[in-house]
N, C-alpha and C positions, 0 to 999 in steps of 0.2 A: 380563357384561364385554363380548361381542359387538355388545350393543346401546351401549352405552358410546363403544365403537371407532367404530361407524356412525355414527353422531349427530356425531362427530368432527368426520367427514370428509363430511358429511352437505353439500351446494350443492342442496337442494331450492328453497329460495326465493331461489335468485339469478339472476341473466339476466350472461350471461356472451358478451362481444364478441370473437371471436377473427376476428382481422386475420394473412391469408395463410393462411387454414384450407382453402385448392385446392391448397396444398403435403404434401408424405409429412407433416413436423415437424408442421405447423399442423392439419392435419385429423386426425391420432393426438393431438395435444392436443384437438382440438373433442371428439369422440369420448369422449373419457375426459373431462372435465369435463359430459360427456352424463349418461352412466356414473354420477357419482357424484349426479346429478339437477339439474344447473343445463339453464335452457333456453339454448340457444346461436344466439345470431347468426352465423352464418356470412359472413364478409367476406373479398372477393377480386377481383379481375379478371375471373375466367372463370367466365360463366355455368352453362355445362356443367357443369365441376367441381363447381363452387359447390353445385348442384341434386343432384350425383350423394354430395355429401358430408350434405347434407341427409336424402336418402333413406337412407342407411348408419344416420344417426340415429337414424331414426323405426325402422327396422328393428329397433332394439335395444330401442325403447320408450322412446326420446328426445323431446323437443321441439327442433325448430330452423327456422329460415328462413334463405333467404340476400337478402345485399345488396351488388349491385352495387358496390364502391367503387375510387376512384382515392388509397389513401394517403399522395399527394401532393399530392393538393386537397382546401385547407382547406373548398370548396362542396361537394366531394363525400363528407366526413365529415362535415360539418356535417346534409346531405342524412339523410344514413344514418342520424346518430343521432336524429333525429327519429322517420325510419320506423319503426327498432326500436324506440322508446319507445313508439309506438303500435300495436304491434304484438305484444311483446315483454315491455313496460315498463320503467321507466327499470335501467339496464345498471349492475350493482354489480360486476362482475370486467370488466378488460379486459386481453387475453391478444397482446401485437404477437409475431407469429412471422413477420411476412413482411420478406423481405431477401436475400442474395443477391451472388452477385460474378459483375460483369460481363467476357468474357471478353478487351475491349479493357483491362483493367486488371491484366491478371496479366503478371507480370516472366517474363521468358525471354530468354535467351544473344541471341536475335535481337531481342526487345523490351525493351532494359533500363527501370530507372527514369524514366529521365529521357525517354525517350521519351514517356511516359504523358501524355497529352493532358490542360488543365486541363478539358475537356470531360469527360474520361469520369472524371475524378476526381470530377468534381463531380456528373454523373449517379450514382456510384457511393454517394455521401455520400446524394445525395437517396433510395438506395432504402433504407439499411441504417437513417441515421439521422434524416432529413428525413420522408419516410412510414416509415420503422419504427418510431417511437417520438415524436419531437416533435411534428409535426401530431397522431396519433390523443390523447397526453397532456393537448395543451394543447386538444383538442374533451370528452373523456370527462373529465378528471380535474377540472376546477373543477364541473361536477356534481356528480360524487363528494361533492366538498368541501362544497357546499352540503346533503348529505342527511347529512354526518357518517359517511359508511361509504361503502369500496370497494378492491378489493383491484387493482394494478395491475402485471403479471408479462411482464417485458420479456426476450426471448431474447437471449441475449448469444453466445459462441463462444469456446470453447478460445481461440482467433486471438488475441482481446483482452487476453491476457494474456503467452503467445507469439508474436508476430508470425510466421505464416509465411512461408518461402519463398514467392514467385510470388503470391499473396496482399495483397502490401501495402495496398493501398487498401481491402479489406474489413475488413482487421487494426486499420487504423485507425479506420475508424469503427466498428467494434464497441465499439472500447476507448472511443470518445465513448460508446455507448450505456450503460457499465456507469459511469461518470462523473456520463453526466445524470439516470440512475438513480438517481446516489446523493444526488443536488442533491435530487432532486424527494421520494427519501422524509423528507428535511430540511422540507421547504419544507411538505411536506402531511401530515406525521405530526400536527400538532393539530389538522387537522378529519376527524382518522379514518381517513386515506384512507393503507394502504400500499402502498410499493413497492420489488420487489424482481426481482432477474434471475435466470435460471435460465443457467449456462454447458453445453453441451452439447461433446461431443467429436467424435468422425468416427463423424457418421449418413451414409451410401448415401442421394444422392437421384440425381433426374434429371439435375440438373445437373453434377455431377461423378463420373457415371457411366463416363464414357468416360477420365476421369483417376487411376480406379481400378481399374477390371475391363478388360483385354484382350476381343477379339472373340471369343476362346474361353472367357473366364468366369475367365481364372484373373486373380491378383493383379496389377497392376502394382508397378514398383519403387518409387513410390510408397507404395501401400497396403503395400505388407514394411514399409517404414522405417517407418508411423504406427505398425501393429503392434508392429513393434521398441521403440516411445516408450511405448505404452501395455499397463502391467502384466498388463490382462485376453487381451491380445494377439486380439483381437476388434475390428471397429465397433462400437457399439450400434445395439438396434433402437429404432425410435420411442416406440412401448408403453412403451419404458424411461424416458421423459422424464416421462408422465403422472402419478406416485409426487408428485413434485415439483411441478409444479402443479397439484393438489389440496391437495396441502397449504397451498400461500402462498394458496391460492384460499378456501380455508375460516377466517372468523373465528377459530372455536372452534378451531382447530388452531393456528393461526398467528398469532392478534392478537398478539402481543408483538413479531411481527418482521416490520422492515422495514430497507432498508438491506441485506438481505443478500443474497447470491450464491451459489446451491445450483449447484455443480459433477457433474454426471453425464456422467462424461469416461472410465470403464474406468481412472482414475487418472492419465492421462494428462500432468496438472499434477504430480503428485509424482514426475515421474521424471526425474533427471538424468543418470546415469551409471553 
């Protein structure tokens, strides 16, 4: 039965593209789709990272390389996915985890809405859903389509469904993200190719570190109130999201679905009141 379960969840012969894998979210996804034996392109901005995420790999007895990318150029995904074809071979999983809220776009008492510049609105669109999901789709996903198989696993966000406070601009385009999601597993379920989002809850990164944790480590009034909303009354950790993409990542596990949205939020959507 062991062997069963393995085979399962088995990404030995897949080459798997994770875009924003120099983030906490995206490199504990690289990681564990390592893990379960797919080899992984590592894609990011920063080289450093990029290289220090690659090593963590092989450490475990992974295969990965990294490649430079800008996932807001269609020439420097274009670029990429060449390399890793020849490198790599042609990429059956692609996993968009890089996105992000910019901190000219969060609403505050002294910044309301309307202040919000169509600048950094639109910078904001281009990281979440511009390079987070439509450029890397419309380079990886009509390959897919041509070889009849590929599994494509877009991050989406609590936000997308809640709009948070302070948040707007991210909230919004997340919720395009789980949208164009659902367009494209329409569009390309007949030549094999699924797609599906993963919603995540309040992960601890770098970026909204300072929006959570005080200089002394304890909670802001912030993190109380997410706590308050979410039943586990916890963040999650990263490690917690990998469950879930292996699974949409593996045929045998997952061919039947696409279209869907695996929520790992500490429950965080079912709570009202």
């Amino acid at each position: 039965m062991l062997g069963r379960t393995m085979k399962l969840f088995d990404l030995a012969d897949e080459v798997a593209v994770v875009i924003g894998a120099t983030g906490v979210l995206g490199g504990s996804l690289a990681e564990g789709l390592a893990d379960a034996g797919a080899q992984i392109a590592v894609l990011g901005r920063h080289t450093e990272r990029g290289e220090a995420r690659v090593k963590t790999i092989q450490s475990r007895g992974g295969t990965a390389a990294f490649f430079q990318v800008d996932a807001a150029s269609r020439e420097s995904l274009a670029a990429a996915h060449a390399q890793i074809t020849a490198t790599l071979g042609a990429p059956t999983i692609l996993l968009n985890a890089a996105g992000g809220n910019h901190p000219n776009v969060t609403v505050t008492p002294e910044h309301p809405f309307a202040a919000i510049s169509l600048e950094a609105w639109r910078a904001n669109f281009d990281l979440n859903l511009v390079g987070g999901i439509f450029l890397p789709c419309q380079e990886f996903g009509p390959a897919m389509c041509q070889r009849g198989k590929g599994s494509i696993i877009n991050i989406a966000s609590a936000a997308a469904h809640l709009p948070l406070s302070r948040v707007v601009a991210y909230s919004a385009a997340k919720a395009a993200v789980l949208s164009l999601s659902l367009f494209l597993a329409r569009e390309w379920a007949p030549q094999g190719v699924r797609v599906n989002t993963i919603t995540p809850g309040f992960f601890p990164a770098e970026q909204n570190h300072k929006l959570l944790f005080n200089a002394d480590g304890s909670p802001t009034p912030r993190t109380q109130a997410i706590w308050g909303h979410t039943p586990m009354n916890r963040f999650g950790a990263a490690k917690e999201l990998v469950g879930a993409a292996v699974f949409l990542a593996s045929q045998q596990a997952s061919s039947f679905v696409t279209g869907a949205d695996i929520r790992v939020d500490g429950g965080y959507l079912s709570q009202t009141i």
